[in-house]
N, C-alpha and C positions, 0 to 999 in steps of 0.2 A: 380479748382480755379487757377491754374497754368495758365498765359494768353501767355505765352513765347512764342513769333513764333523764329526759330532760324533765318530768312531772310527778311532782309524787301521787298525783290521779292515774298517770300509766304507770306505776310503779307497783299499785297495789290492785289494777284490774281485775287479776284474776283468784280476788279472795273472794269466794264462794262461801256462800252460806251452809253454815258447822263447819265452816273451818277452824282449824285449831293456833292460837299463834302467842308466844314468847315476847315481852313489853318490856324494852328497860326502863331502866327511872326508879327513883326513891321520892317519896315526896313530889314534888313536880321539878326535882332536881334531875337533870337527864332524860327527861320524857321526850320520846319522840313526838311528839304534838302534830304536826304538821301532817307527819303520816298517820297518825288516828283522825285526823281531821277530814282527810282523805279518805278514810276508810268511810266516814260517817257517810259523808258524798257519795262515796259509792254504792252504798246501800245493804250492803253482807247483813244477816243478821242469824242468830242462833249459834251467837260465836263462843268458843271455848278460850278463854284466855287463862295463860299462866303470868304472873306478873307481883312483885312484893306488894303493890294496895292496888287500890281498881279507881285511882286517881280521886279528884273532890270537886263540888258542885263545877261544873261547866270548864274544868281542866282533867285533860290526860282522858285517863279510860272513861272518867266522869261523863263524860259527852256521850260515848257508847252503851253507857248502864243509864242515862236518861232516857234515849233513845230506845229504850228496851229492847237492844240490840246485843247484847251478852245473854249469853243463856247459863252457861257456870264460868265460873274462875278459881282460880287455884291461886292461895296469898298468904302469906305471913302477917299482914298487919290490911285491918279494915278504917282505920283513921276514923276523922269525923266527920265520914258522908252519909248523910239523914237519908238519903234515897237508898245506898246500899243495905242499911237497917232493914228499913221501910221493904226494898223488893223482900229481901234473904227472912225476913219474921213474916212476910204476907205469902210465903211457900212461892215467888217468881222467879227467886233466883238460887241455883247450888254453887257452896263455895264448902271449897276445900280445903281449910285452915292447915297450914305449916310450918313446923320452927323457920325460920328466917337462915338460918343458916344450911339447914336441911334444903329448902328450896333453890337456895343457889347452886346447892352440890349435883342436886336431880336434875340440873339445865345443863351445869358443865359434864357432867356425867352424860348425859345423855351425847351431847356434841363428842365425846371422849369414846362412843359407841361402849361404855360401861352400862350391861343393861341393869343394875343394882348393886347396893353398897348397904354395909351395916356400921351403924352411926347409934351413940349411946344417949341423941336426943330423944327424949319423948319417953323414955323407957320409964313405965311404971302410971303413964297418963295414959288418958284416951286414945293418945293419938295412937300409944302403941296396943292399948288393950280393944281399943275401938269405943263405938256408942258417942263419936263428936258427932253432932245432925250437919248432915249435909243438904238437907232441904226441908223444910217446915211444910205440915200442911197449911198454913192457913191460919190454925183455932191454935196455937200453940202446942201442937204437939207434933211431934218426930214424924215426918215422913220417910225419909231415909237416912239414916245412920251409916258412918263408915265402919267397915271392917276392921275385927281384928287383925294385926299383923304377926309376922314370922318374927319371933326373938332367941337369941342364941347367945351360947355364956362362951367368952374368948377371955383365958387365963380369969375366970371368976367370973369377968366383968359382964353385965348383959347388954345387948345392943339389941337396938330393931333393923329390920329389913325392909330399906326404901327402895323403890322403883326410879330406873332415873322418866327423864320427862323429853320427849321428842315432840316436837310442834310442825305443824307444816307450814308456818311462816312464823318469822318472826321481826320485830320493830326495835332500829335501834336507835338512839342520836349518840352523833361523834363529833367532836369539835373541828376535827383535822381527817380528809379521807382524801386515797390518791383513787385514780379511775382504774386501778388491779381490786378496789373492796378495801386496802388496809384502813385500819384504821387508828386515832391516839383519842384519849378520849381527855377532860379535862376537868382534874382536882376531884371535888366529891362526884361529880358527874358520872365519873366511874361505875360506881355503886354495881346495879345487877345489869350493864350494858353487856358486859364482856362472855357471861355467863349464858346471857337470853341470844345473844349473835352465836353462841355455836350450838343451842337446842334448836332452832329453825332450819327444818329442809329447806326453807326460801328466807335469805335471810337479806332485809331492809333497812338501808342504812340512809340517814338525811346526815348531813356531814353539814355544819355554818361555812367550812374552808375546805374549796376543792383546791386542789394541788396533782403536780404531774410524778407519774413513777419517779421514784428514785430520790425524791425530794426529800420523804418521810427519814429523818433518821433507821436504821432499824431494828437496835436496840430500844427505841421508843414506842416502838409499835405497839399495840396491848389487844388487839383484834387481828390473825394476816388473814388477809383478801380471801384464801380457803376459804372461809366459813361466808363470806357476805356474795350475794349473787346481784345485788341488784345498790346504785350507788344515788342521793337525790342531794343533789344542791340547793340547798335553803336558806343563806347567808346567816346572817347573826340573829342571835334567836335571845329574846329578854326572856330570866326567868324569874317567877313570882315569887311568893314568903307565903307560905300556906298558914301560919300563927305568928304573926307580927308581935312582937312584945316590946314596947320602950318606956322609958322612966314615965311619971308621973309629971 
């Protein structure tokens, strides 16, 4: 029951190249950092990530899409990382644009062994009729387009049919984790942790505060140790301000 790796480098050994793996974080709020940084070390490359943005210049997934080490990603929001542009319009990299709320649901779903849901986002765009590019050649034009999807009328209303999303690893950060995997996570930090920890067949947790069973309140909980296989000690982690704005 002890999930304790002592290094987030043995922690993430054995992500193989095309492997597939689920990021929390919003912004560089709740990123596991530490374990992508790790991952960079380790050298994976041709990776599938599912994650809300694919981080910004030299933070988060940022470091991995430098390193030309993602090969697609699946996101709701692309931010303003000039490299992600730059690969995704030069045909280098597929991304899989998704409502943001639909993405969360295709992680938890997934973790929930719900293999698809019908959801009334997208109905009537691309995402539902198809023809978003999912990889460019190059000269600006479409190399691969997504598909049309399944849409069905429940009492009038029309909905589409999303798949949920299973990963074979997945990256979280938690403020607070005992050595059974649970986890509490902290304020916005929350965001798409909770969701990405139960799509991961192998799921990675760096936690700033180890703590012993029993400690964790457990109506506090918001991850239980089920879903987390693997637990890394990383003490207090500063986070950044990705668009700093202050008076004049």
């Amino acid at each position: 029951m002890n999930k304790v790796i002592a290094t987030a480098a043995e922690a993430v050994a054995d992500i193989h190249d095309g492997a597939s793996f689920a990021v929390g974080g919003f912004g560089l709020v709740g990123v596991p950092q530490i374990l992508i940084d790790a991952v960079l070390a380790h050298g994976a490359t041709d990776l599938e990530v599912v994650s809300n943005n694919c981080g910004t210049t030299g933070v988060g997934l940022g470091v991995l899409l430098e390193a030309r080490r993602i090969r697609r990603t699946t996101s709701s929001y692309v931010g303003s990382n000039a490299e992600f542009a730059r690969q995704f319009l030069a045909g280098e990299l597929e991304v899989e644009l998704t409502p943001q709320g639909t993405l969360a649901e295709r992680m938890r779903a997934g973790g929930a062994g719900i293999p698809a849901f019908f959801t009334p986002a997208g109905v009537g765009t691309q995402v539902a009729d198809g023809g978003l590019p999912l990889r460019y050649d190059g000269d600006g034009g479409i190399a691969l387009a997504s598909p049309a999807k399944e849409t069905r009328l429940f009492d009038g209303v029309p909905y589409v049919l999303e798949h949920a999303i299973v990963t074979d690893f997945a990256l979280v950060h938690a403020w607070k984790g005992d050595r059974h995997g649970n986890l509490v996570y902290r304020r916005s930090a929350r965001n798409f942790n909770p969701p990405a920890a139960t799509a991961g067949r192998i799921t990675i947790a760096q936690v700033e505060h180890l703590v012993e069973p029993g400690e964790l309140d457990p109506d506090e909980i918001h991850t239980p140790g089920i879903h987390v296989q693997r637990v890394v000690h990383v003490g207090k982690v500063e986070v950044g301000i990705e668009n700093r704005t202050v008076r004049a």
